[in-house]
Kinemage of the C-alpha trace (Angstrom):
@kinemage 1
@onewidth
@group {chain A} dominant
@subgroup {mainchain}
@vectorlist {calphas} color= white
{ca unk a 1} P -163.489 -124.887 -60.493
{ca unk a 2} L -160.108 -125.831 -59.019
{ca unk a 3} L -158.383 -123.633 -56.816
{ca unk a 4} L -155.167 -125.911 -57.168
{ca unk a 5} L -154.231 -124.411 -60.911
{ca unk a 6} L -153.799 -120.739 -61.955
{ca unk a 7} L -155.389 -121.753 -65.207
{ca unk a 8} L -158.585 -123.792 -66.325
{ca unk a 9} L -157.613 -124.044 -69.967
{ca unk a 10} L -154.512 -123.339 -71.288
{ca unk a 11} L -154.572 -122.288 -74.959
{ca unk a 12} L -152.074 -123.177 -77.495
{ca unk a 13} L -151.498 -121.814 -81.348
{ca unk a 14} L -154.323 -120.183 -83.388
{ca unk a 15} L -153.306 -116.415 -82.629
{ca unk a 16} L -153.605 -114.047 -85.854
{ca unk a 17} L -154.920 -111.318 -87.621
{ca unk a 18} L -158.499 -111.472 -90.177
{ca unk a 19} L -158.593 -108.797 -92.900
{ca unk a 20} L -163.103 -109.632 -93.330
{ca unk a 21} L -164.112 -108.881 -97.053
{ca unk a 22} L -168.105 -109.383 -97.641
{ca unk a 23} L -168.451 -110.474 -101.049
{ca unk a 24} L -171.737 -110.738 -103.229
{ca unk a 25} L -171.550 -114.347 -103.154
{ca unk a 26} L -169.397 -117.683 -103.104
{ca unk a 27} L -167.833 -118.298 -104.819
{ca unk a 28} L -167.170 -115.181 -106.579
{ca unk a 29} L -166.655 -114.561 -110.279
{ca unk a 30} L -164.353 -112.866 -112.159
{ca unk a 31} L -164.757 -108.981 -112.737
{ca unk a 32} L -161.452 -106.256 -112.526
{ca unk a 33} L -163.408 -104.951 -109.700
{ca unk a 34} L -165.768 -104.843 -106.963
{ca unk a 35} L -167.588 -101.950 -104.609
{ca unk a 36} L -167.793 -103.768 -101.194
{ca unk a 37} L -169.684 -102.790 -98.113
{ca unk a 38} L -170.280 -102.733 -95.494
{ca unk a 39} L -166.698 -102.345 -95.957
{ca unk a 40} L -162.993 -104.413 -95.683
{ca unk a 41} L -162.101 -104.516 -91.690
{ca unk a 42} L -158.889 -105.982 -90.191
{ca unk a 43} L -158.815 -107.038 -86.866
{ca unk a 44} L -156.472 -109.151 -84.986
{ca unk a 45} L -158.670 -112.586 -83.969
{ca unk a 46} L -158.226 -116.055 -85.618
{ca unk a 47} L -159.181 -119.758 -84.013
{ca unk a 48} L -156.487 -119.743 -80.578
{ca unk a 49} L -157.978 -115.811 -79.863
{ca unk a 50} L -161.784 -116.801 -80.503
{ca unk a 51} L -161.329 -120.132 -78.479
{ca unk a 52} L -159.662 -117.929 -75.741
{ca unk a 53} L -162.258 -115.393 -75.906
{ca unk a 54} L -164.825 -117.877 -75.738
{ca unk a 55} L -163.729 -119.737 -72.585
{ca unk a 56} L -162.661 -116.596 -70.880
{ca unk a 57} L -165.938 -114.999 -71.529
{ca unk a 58} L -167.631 -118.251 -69.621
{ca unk a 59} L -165.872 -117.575 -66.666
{ca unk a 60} L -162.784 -119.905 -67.438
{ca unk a 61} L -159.289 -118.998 -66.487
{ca unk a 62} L -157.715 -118.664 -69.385
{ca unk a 63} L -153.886 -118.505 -70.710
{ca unk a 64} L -153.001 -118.350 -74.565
{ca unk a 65} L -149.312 -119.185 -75.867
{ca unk a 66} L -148.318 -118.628 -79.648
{ca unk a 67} L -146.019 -117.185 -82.190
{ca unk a 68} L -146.537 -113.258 -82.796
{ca unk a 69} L -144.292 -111.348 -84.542
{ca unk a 70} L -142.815 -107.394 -83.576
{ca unk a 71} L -145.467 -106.327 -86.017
{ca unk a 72} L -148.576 -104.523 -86.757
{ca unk a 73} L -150.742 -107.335 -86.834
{ca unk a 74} L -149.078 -108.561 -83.673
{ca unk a 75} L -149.866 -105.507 -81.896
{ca unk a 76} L -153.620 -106.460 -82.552
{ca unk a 77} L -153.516 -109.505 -81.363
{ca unk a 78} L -152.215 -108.310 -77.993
{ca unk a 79} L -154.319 -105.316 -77.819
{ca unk a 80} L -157.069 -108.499 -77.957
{ca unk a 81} L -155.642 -110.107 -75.338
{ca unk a 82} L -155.273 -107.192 -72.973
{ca unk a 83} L -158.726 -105.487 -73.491
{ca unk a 84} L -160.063 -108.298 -72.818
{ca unk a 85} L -158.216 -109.875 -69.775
{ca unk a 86} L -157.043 -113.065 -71.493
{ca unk a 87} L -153.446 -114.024 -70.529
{ca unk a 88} L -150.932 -114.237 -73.432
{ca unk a 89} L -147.653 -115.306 -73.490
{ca unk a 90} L -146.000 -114.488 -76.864
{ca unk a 91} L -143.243 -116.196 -78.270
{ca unk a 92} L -141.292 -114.055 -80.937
{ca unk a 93} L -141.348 -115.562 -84.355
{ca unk a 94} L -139.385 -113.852 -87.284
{ca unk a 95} L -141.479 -114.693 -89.921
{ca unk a 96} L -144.780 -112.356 -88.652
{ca unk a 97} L -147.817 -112.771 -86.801
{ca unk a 98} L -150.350 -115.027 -88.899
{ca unk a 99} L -152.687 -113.298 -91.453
{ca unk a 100} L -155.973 -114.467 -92.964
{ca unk a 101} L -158.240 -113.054 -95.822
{ca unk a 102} L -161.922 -114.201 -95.161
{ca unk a 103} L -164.389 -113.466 -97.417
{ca unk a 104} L -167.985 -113.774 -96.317
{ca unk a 105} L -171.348 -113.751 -98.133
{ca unk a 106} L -174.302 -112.432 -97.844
{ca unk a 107} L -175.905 -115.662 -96.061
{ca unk a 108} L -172.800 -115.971 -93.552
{ca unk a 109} L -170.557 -118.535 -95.709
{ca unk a 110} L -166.581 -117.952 -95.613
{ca unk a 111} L -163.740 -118.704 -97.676
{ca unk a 112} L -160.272 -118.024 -95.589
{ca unk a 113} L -157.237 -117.391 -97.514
{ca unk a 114} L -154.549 -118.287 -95.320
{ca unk a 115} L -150.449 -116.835 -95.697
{ca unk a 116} L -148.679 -119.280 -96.093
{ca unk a 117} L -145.117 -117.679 -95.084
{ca unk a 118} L -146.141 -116.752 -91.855
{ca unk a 119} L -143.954 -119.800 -90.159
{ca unk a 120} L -140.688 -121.154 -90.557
{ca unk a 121} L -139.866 -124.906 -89.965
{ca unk a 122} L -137.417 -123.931 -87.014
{ca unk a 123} L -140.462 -122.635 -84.840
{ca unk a 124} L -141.396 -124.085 -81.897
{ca unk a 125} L -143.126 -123.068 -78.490
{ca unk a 126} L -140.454 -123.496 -75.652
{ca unk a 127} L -140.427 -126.441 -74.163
{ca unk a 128} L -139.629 -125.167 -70.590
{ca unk a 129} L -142.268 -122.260 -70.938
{ca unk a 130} L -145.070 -124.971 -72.008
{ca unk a 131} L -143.936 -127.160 -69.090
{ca unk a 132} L -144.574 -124.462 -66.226
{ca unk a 133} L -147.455 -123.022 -67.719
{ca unk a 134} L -148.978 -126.786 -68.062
{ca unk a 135} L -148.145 -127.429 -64.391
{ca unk a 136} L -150.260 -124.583 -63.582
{ca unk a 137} L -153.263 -125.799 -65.898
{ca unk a 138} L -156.207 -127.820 -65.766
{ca unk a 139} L -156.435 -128.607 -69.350
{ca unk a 140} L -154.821 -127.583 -72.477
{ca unk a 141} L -156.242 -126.696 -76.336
{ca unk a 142} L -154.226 -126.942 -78.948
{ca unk a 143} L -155.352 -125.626 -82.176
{ca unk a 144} L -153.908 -127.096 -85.044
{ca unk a 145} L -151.811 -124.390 -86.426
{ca unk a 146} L -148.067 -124.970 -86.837
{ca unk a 147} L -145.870 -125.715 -84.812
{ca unk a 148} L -148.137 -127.051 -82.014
{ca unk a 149} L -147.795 -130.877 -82.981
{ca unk a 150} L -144.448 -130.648 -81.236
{ca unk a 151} L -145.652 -129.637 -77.916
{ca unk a 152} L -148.134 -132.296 -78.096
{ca unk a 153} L -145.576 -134.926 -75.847
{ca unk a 154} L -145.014 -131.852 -73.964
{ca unk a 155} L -148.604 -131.518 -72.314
{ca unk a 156} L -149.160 -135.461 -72.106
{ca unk a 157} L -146.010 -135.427 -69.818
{ca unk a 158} L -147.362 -132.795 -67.859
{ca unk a 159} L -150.767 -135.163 -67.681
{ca unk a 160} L -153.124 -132.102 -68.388
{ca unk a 161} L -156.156 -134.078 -70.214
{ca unk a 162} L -156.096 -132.143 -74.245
{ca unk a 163} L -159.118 -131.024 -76.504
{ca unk a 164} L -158.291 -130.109 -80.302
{ca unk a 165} L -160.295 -128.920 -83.347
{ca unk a 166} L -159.788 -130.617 -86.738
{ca unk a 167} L -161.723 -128.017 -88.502
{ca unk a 168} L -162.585 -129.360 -92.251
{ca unk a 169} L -159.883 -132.256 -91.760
{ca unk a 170} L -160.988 -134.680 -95.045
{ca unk a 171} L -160.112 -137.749 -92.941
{ca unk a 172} L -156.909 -138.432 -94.434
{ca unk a 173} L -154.771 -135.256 -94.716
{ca unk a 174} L -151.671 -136.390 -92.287
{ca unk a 175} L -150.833 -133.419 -91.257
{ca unk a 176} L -153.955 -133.422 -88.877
{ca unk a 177} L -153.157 -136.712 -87.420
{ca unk a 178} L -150.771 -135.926 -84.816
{ca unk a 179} L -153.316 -133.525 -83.352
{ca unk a 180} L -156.961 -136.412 -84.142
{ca unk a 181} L -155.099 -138.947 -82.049
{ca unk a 182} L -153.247 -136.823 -78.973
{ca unk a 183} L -156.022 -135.384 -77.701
{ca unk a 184} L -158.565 -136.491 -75.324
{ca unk a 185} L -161.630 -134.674 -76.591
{ca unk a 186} L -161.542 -133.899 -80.708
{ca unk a 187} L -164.077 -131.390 -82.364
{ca unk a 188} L -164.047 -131.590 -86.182
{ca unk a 189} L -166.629 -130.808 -89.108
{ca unk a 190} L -168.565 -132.814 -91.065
{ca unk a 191} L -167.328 -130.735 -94.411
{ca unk a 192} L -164.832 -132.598 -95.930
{ca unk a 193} L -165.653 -136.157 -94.613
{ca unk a 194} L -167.032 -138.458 -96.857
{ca unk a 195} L -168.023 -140.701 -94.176
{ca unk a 196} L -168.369 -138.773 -90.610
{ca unk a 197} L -169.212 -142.022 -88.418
{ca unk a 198} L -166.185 -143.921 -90.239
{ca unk a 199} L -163.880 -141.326 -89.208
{ca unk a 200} L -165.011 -140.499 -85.844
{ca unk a 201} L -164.578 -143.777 -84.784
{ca unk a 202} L -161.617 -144.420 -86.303
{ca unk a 203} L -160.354 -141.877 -84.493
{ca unk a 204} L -160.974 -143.038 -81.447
{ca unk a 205} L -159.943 -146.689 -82.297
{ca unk a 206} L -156.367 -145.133 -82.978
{ca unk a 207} L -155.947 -142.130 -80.515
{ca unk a 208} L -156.309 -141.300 -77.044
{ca unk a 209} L -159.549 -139.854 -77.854
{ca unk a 210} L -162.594 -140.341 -74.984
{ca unk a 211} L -165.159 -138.076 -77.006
{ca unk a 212} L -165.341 -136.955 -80.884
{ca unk a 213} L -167.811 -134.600 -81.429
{ca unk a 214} L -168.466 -133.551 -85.238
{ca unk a 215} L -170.303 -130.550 -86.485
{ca unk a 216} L -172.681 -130.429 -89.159
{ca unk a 217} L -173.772 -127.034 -89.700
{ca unk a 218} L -177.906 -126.462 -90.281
{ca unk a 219} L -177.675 -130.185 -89.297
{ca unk a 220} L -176.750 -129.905 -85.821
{ca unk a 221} L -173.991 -132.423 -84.654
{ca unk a 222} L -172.858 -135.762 -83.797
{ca unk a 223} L -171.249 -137.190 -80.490
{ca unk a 224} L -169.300 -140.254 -79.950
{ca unk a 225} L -169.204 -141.509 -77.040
{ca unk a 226} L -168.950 -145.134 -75.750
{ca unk a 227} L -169.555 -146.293 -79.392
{ca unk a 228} L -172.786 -144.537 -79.250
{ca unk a 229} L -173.366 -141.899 -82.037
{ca unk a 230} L -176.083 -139.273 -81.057
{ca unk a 231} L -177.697 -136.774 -83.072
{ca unk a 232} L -177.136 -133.191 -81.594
{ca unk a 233} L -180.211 -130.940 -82.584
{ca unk a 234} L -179.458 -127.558 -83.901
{ca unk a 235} L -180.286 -124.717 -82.124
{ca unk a 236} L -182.254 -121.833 -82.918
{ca unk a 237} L -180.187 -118.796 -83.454
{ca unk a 238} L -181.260 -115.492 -81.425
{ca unk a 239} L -181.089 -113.291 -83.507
{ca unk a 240} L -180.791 -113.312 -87.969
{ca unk a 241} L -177.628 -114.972 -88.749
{ca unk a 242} L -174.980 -112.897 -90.418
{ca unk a 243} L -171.563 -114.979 -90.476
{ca unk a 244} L -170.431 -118.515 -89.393
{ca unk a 245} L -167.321 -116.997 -88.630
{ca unk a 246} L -166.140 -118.907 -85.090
{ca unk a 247} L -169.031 -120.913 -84.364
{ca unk a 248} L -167.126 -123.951 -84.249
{ca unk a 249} L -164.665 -121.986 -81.788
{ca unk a 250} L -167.726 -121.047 -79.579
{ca unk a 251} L -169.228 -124.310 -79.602
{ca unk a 252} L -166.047 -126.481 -78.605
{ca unk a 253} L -165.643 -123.849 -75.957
{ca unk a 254} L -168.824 -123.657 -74.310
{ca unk a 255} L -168.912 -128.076 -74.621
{ca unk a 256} L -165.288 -127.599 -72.399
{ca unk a 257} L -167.198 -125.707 -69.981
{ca unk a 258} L -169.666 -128.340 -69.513
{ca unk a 259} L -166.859 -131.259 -69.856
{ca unk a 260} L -164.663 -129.683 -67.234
{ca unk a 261} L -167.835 -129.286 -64.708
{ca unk a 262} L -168.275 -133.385 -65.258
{ca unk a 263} L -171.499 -132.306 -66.878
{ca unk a 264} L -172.952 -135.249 -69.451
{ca unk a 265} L -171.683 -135.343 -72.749
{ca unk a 266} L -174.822 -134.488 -74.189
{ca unk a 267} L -175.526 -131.736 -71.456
{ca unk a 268} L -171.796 -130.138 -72.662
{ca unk a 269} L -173.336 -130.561 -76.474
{ca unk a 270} L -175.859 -128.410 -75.835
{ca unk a 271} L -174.255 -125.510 -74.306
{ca unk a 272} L -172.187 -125.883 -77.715
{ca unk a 273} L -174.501 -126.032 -79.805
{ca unk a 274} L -176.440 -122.584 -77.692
{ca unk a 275} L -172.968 -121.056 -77.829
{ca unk a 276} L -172.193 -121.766 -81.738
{ca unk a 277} L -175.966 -120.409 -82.297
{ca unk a 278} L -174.783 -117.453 -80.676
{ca unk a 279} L -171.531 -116.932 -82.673
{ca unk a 280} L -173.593 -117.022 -85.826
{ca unk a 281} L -175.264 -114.106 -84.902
{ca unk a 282} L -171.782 -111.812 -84.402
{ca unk a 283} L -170.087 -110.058 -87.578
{ca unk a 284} L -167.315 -110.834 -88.374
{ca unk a 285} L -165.778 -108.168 -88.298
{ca unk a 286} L -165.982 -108.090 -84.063
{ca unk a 287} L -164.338 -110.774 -81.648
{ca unk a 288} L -167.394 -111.429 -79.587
{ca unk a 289} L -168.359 -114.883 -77.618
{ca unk a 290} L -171.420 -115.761 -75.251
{ca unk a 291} L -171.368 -114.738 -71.372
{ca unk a 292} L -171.811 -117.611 -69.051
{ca unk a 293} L -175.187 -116.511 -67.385
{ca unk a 294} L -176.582 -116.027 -70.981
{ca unk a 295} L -175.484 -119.557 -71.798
{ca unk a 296} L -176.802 -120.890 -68.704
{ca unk a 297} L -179.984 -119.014 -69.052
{ca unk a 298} L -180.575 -119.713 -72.895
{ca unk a 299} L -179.673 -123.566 -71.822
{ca unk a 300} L -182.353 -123.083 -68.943
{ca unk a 301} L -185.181 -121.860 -71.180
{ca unk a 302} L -184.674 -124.930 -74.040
{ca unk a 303} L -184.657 -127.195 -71.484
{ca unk a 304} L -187.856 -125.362 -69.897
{ca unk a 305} L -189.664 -125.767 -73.474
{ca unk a 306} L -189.166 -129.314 -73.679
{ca unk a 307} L -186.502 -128.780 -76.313
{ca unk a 308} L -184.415 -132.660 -76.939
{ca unk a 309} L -180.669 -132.176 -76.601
């Protein structure tokens, strides 16, 4: 790693609160009422934390910047951040800290209710503060909550090389754009795309974009890379799985590892796709990520068994 920067990756947006409902199924009927266990838990943790937590817990000096407001939920959030070691630098934003409702089925599906009036169009992260903690970075995720499209120039001025995640982007939704073709490395999911291969390439034909790696789920995932598309094999879970909540957090995290190492494309595919195996495995209802020497060592024993990937 660099000993020139104070920070490997340099987190931006994506801090909030989960209140994690398991429901009989998805999606769920009707009825006045329902008895849930193993229970309704809030806990602070949305995409910026779980990316942060994820590259932290692989070793990666990490810093997270976002809007958290002089709240309860806020005080999760930096309760997360300060168990766990991960810097945070909060920027005060009147209208709250950002809330989710997930509700989560018996096989691991969600369904994420998002509040809406957690922003105002006035917010923005400081340009100043983005600039000095950029000069002291290696590389910079932004997750694609509002406002970080606007410190998007910010970090290309700075010349720190960006990674984003499109999530369930449909292709089309504008909103997502500024963030598909300003970043260097884009993860996004094969959900909402009627044709993944169209988009990931056009993608790169319009943006800055080196690598575009899409996730499919059960089906693995696909990387783009020097107008090759490769099939990424899924990996076999350790353990049952109990909640997809974050795997695509863990698995773009654990591929940045790789990335910023110079390991092969494919290489930093399968530590995502180890890493996102991982996450499946974790409730919830905790804010848990993979430990580099279990990555490493998981990695170790696939390639030992003559798994492709």
């Amino acid at each position: 790693m660099s000993t020139e920067t104070e920070t490997d990756v340099l987190v931006l947006g994506g801090a909030g609160v989960d209140t994690v409902v398991h429901v009989p199924e998805l999606p769920l009927p009707y009825a006045d009422s329902y008895m849930i266990r193993p229970g309704i838990v809030t806990r602070g943790g949305q995409s910026g934390d779980f990316f942060a937590l994820g590259t932290h817990s692989l070793g990666l000096r990490t810093h997270h910047i976002d809007l958290l407001g002089d709240d309860p939920e806020g005080d999760l959030v930096r309760a997360l951040h300060r168990d766990r070691g991960i810097g945070l630098t909060e920027v005060p934003s009147a209208a709250g800290t950002k809330r989710a409702v997930n509700l989560v089925d018996p096989d691991g599906r969600r369904l994420s209710l998002y509040d809406d009036t957690r922003s105002q169009e006035s917010d923005r992260l400081p340009e100043d503060t983005l600039r000095t903690l950029a000069a002291g970075s290696r590389h910079a995720h932004v997750v694609i909550t509002y406002p970080c499209a606007y410190a998007l120039p910010v970090l290309r001025e700075a010349g720190v090389t960006i990674s984003t995640d499109l999530h369930n982007w449909d292709g089309e939704n504008p909103y997502h754009e500024p963030f598909a073709l300003g970043a260097d490395l884009v993860f996004l999911s094969t959900t909402a795309l009627a044709d993944p291969e169209a988009t990931m390439r056009d993608v790169v034909a319009r943006g800055r974009a080196r690598i575009v790696v899409a996730t499919a789920g059960a089906e693995g995932a696909y990387l783009l890379v020097d107008g090759e598309i490769t099939h990424v094999p899924v990996v076999e879970p350790p353990a049952p799985v109990v909640d997809s909540n974050g795997a695509g957090d863990a698995f773009a995290a654990a591929f940045l590892l790789g990335w910023l190492d110079g390991a092969d494309p494919l290489r930093c595919a399968r530590y995502g796709a180890v890493a996102g195996a991982h996450a499946c495995t974790v409730p919830s209802t905790r804010a848990d990520a993979i430990g580099r020497e279990e990555l490493l060592a998981r990695v170790a024993e696939l390639d030992a068994a003559g798994v492709q990937g």
